[in-house]
N, C-alpha and C positions, 0 to 999 in steps of 0.2 A: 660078597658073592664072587666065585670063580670067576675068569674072564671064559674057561669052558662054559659054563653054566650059562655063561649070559649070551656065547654065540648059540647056544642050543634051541637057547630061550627065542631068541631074535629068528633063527630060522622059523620056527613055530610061528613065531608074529607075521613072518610078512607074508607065510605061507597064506594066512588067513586075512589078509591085507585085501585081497580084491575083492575077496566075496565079503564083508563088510562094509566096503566102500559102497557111495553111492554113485549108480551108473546115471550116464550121461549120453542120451542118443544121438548126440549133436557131433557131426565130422567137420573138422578142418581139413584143409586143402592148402598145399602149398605147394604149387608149378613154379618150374624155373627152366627155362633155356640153358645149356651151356655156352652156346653161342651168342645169345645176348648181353651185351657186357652192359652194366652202370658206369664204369667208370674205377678209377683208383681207389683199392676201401680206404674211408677217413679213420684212422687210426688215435685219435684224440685222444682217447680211452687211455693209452699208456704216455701220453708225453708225460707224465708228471705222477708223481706220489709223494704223499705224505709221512711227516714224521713228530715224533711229539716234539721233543727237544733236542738242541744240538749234543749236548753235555752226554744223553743218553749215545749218542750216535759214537762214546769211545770204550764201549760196554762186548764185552766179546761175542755172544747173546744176539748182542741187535746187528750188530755188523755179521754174523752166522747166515741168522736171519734174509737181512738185507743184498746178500748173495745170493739166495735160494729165490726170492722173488723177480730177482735181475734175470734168472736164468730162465724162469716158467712165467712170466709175465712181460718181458722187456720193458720196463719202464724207463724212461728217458731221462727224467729231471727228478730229483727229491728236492723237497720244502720241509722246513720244520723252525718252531719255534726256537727262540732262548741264545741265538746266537753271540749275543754281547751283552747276555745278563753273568752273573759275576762269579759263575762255578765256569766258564770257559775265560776267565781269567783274564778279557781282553785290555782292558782298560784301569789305572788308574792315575793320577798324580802326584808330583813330588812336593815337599814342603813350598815350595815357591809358586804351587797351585798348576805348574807346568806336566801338559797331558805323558804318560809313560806306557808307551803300547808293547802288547803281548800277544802273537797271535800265534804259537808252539800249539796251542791245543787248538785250534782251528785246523792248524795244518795238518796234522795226524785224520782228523775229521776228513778234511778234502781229501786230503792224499788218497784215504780209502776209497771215499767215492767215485774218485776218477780213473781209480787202479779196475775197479772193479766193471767200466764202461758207462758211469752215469755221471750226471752234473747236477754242479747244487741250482737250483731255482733260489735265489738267496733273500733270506727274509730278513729286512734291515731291523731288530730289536731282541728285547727291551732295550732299558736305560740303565747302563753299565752304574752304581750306586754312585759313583765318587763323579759322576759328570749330571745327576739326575737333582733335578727341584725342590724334589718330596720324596717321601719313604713309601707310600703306597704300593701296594705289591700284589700279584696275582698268583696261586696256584702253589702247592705244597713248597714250590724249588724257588720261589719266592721271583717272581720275574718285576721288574720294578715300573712302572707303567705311567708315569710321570714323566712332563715336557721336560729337553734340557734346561739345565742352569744358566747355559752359555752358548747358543744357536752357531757361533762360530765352533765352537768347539766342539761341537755335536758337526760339524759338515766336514773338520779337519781331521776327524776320526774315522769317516768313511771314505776320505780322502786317502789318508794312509792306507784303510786297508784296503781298497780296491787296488792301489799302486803296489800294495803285497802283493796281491795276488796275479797281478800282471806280470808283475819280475819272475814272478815264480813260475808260472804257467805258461806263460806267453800273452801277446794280446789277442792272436787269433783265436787260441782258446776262452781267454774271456769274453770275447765277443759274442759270442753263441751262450752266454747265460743271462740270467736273468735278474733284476733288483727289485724288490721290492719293500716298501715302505712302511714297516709295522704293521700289524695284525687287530685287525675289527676295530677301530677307534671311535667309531659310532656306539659302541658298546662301552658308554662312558658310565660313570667310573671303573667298570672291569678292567677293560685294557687302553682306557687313557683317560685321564683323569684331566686333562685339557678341552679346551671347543674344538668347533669344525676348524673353524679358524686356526688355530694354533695348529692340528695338523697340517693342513696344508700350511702353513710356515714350515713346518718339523720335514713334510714333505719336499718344497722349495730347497732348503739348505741340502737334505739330503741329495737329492737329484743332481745341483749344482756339483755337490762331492765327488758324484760317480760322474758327470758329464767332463768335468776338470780333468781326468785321470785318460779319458779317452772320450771323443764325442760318439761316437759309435755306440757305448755299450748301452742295453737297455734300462730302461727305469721305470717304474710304473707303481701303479696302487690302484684304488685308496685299500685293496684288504679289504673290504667290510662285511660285516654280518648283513644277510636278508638282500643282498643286493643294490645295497643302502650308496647315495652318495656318487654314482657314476656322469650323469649329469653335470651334480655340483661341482667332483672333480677335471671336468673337463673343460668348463668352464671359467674356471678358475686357473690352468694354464695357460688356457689361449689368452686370457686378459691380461694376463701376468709375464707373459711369454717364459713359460717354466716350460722345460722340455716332458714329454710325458711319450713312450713307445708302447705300452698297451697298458689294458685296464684289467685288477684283479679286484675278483668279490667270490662274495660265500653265498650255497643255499644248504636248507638240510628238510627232510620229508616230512617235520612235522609240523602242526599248524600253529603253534605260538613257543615263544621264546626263542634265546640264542646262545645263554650260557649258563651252565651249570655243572661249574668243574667237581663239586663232589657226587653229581646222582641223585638228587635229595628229592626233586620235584618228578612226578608222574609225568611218561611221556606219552603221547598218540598219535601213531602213522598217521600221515593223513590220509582221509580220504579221497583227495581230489587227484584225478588219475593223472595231471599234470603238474603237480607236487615237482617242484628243481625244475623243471625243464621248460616249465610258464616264465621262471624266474632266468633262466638262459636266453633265451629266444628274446622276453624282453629286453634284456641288457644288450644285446646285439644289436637291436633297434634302437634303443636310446643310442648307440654308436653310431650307428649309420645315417643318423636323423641329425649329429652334432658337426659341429665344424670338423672334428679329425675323425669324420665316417672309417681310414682303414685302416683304426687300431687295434690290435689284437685284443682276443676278450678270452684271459684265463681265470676260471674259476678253481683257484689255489685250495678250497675248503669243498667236501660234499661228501653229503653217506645219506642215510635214511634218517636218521637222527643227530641230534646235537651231544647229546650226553656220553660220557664214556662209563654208562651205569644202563645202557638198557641193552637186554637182553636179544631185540631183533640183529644186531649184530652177529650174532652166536647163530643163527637160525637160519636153518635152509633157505627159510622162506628172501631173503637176504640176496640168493643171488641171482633169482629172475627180477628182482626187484632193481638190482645195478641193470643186468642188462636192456631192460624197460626203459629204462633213464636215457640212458645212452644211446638206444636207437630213436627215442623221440628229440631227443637234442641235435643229433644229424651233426651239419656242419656252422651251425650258431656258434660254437665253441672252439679256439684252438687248443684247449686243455682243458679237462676236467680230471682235478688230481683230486682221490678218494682219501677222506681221512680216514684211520691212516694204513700202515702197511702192518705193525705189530702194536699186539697188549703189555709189549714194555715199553711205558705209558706210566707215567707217575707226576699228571696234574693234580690231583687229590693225592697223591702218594702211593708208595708200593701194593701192590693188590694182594689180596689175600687167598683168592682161588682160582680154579685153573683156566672156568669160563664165571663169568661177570659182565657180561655185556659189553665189554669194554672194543673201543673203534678199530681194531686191529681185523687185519685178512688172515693174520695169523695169531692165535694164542701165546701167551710168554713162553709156552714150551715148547714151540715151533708147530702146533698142530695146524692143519692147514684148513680153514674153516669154508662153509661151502659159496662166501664172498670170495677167496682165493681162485676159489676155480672157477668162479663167473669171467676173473681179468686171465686166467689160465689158456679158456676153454677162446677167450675174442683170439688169443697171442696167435692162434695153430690156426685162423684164419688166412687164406691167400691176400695175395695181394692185389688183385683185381675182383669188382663185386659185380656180381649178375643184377639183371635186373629182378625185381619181385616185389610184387603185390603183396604180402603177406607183410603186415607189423610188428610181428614178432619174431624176427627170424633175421638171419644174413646168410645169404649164397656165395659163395667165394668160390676164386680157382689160382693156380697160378700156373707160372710159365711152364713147369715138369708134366703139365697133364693131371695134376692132382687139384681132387676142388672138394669143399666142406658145403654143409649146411647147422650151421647153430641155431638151433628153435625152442620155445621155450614158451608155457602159462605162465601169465602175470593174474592171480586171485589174488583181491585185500579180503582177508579173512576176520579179521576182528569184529566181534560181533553187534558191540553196542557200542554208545558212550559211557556206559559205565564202569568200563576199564581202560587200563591202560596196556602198553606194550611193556611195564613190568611185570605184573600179574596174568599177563597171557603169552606173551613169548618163551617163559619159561616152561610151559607145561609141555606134555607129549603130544602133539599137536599131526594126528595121522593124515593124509592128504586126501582129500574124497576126488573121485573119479572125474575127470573133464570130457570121457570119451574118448577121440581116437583123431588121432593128426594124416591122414596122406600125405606123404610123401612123392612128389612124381617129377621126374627132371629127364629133360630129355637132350637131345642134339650132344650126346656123350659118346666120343670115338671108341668103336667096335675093342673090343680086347678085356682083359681078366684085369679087375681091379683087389685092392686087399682093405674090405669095409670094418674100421673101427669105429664100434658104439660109445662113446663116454654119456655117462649119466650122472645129474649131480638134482638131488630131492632129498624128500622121505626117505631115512634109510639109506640113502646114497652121496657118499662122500659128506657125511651128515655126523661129526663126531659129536655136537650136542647134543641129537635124540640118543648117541650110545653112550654118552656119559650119562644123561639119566636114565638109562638103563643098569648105569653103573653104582647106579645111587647115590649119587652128585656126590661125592666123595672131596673135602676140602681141601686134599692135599692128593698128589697123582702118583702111583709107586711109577718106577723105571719102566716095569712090564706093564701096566695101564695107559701111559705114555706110547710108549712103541704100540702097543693093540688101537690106540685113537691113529696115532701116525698113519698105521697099514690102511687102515679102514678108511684114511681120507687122503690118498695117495696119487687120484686123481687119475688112474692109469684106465683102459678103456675095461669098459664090463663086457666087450662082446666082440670079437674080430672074425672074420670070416670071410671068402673069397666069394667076389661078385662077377660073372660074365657076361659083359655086356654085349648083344649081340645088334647085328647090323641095322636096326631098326634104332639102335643109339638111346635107350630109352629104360629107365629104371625105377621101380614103383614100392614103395614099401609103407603100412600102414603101422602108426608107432603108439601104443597105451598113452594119454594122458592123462597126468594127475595134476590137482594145483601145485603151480609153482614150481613145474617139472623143468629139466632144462637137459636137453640131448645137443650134442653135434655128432654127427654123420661124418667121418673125412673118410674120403676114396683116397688111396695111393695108389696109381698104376703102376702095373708089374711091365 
């Protein structure tokens, strides 16, 4: 089909979009003061993002990519897997069993990163082959996930390279990053094929490595899948007196399992409206309740799903669903880094079409998915939040006289248990009516403002409902490419001049659909 034929088509569609929908008599209401302040907005949402693996991080592509995100999302820290497994080259020895380090392809790595304004959050693994126990391995790029051979020589490895990185960078600048100790080892044998026990030894040695090279820098774990292990790991420094500065673990939205690197097994949102954010809140408490209550608590891993095979990724429905997380998370969390930022993404191996469900904010071909502009739409937040009764939404302003409101339907739509979020994510999935949100802010200084509408739903900033309109096509020409690009560009649907008069007061009633998601930003002229 033409890409004319199918805007023709879609105008058609959405013309008849409301009068199909079902109405909803029910209004929300959302008051805000501009004068009443919350407090500084907590900004957690961007300290941190994810990556699949290091190796992919010297791919022209991914680094494209990972500018364009820097730029409309500010993200602070990246993470990603594979850093010392053996396509980044780091490690091996010589006939005398004597370690021989390589770290050229890391630095290319970093260099980019910190060229670009971001830092690595550093994730200490796999097991370089020639310093590893066993052959066991995870994931197409063969990550090797076996305890060392040689525990000394596992600590003198991260020894040297932290002291790289210190010559190279400086130590002020090392100081402000972050170490972390291998990835989900609770998730044995996937990614570690040792006990609890042996991690924390694998942890101990490590830590000592980075603590030797500078006391200051951070170090932390356990990593783990489901929230598993924070307790035990904290418990197990203090007795041990092993240095630990905060604690990282994983959730993801769906109600059983933790890994499944090819897609194989059927997934299902959950339903429980506190899905991640149950699993935050407690892990804060398990901190604040242990002997080192003010450790920091980063959750390095989190999306709606575990899989890089299901399709709610790809779906609008996607980004009222982060932003829901994230306002019920608050300030539990100093990071919640979203896995991950792109679908170049090659655990199972290179993908074969353009959407696949796969963990990315952006598709392999840079299309910009309507998870993108959920961490888009928080970024263009001020820096000071009003106060507000409403739980779906943030009021912001900042110091220029300009202030936003980002508001948004959280609907779980699936209908039974007898599917899953592969067989229903994919389909054309229209959004039935929620009614009508008010809008009402008042104590806003007298003068002309310039009111940008962005909207991101149904049909809006939504390039998987217009790819399958495109008739899912397995491969994307140049021109179907660019027509997804436009369509999901994130730019406002509506601008127009506001005057506000002495009375300081502005009221506006906005359509809601499920899983709609508008910000409102005022610039004053």
């Amino acid at each position: 089909m033409k890409i004319s034929s199918v805007v023709f088509c879609l105008a058609i569609f959405l013309s008849m979009q409301s009068v199909l929908a079902q109405s909803n008599s029910g209004e929300r209401l959302i008051s805000v003061n501009l004068q009443n302040e919350k407090g500084p907005m907590n900004t957690m949402f961007k300290e941190c993002i994810g990556a699949g693996r290091a190796n992919e991080g010297l791919r022209a592509d991914w680094q494209q990519q990972l500018e364009i995100v820097k730029q409309d999302c500010d993200f602070k820290y990246i993470r990603m897997h594979g850093l010392l497994t053996d396509d980044m080259a780091v490690y091996k020895e010589d006939r005398q069993g004597n370690p021989v380090y390589n770290f050229q392809y890391i630095d290319v790595l970093y260099d980019y990163i910190l060229e670009i304004g971001m830092k690595p959050f550093v994730e200490l693994g796999f097991m370089p082959n020639a310093l590893a126990s066993g052959d066991q391995t995870i994931f197409w790029w063969r990550g090797n996930v076996t305890p060392p051979k040689d525990y000394n020589k596992w600590e003198a490895l991260i020894r040297n390279l932290v002291q790289h990185w210190t010559d190279r960078y400086g130590e002020e600048e090392v100081k402000t990053w972050y170490f972390e100790v291998w990835n989900e080892p609770n998730l044995s044998p996937g990614f570690w094929t040792g006990t609890q026990d042996e991690y924390f030894k694998l942890y101990q040695y490590a830590a000592q490595g980075v603590k030797a090279v500078n006391p200051a820098y951070k170090v932390g774990g356990p990593a783990t899948a489901g929230a598993a292990w924070v307790p035990e790991t904290i418990a197990f420094c203090e007795k041990n007196n092993v240095p630990i500065d905060f604690i990282s673990t994983h959730s993801y939205g769906v109600d059983v399992g933790f890994l499944d690197e090819f897609g194989g097994t059927g997934t299902r949102l959950s339903a429980n409206d506190r899905a991640v954010s149950q699993d935050v809140i407690n892990s804060r408490k398990q901190i604040t309740e242990s002997t080192k209550p003010q450790l920091e608590l980063h959750y390095t891993e989190w999306s709606s799903s575990y899989t890089p095979a299901d399709p709610i990724h790809d779906s609008y429905h996607e980004a009222a669903y982060i932003l829901n997380k994230i306002k019920q998370i608050g300030d539990a969390a100093t990071s919640m880094s979203y896995w991950v930022f792109t679908d170049i993404f090659e655990e199972p191996g290179p993908r074969f079409t353009p959407f696949h469900g796969g963990f990315g904010l952006m598709n392999t071909q840079g299309i910009k998915k309507p998870a993108y502009q959920a961490y888009a739409l928080l970024n263009k937040l001020g820096d000071t939040e009003l106060a507000n009764t409403d739980d779906k939404s943030w009021a912001c302003k900042n110091e220029q006289g300009n202030f936003q409101l980002l508001l948004w339907d959280y609907t779980y739509t699936l209908p039974d248990d007898s599917i899953n979020n592969q067989d229903y994510y994919i389909r054309n999935l229209p959004a039935k009516s929620k009614g009508s949100c008010r809008v009402s802010i008042s104590g806003v200084p007298q003068g002309n403002y310039q009111l940008e509408v962005y909207q991101v739903g149904y049909m809006h900033n939504d390039p998987y409902s217009l790819y399958d309109q495109l008739g899912k096509p397995s491969q994307l020409s140049k021109q179907q490419v660019e027509f997804l690009k436009e369509s999901s560009n994130g730019m406002p649907e509506k601008s127009e001049l506001v005057k506000v008069k002495a009375d300081g007061s502005f009221e506006r009633e906005i359509p809601l659909h499920e899983n709609d998601v508008y910000l409102l930003r005022f610039r004053k002229l």
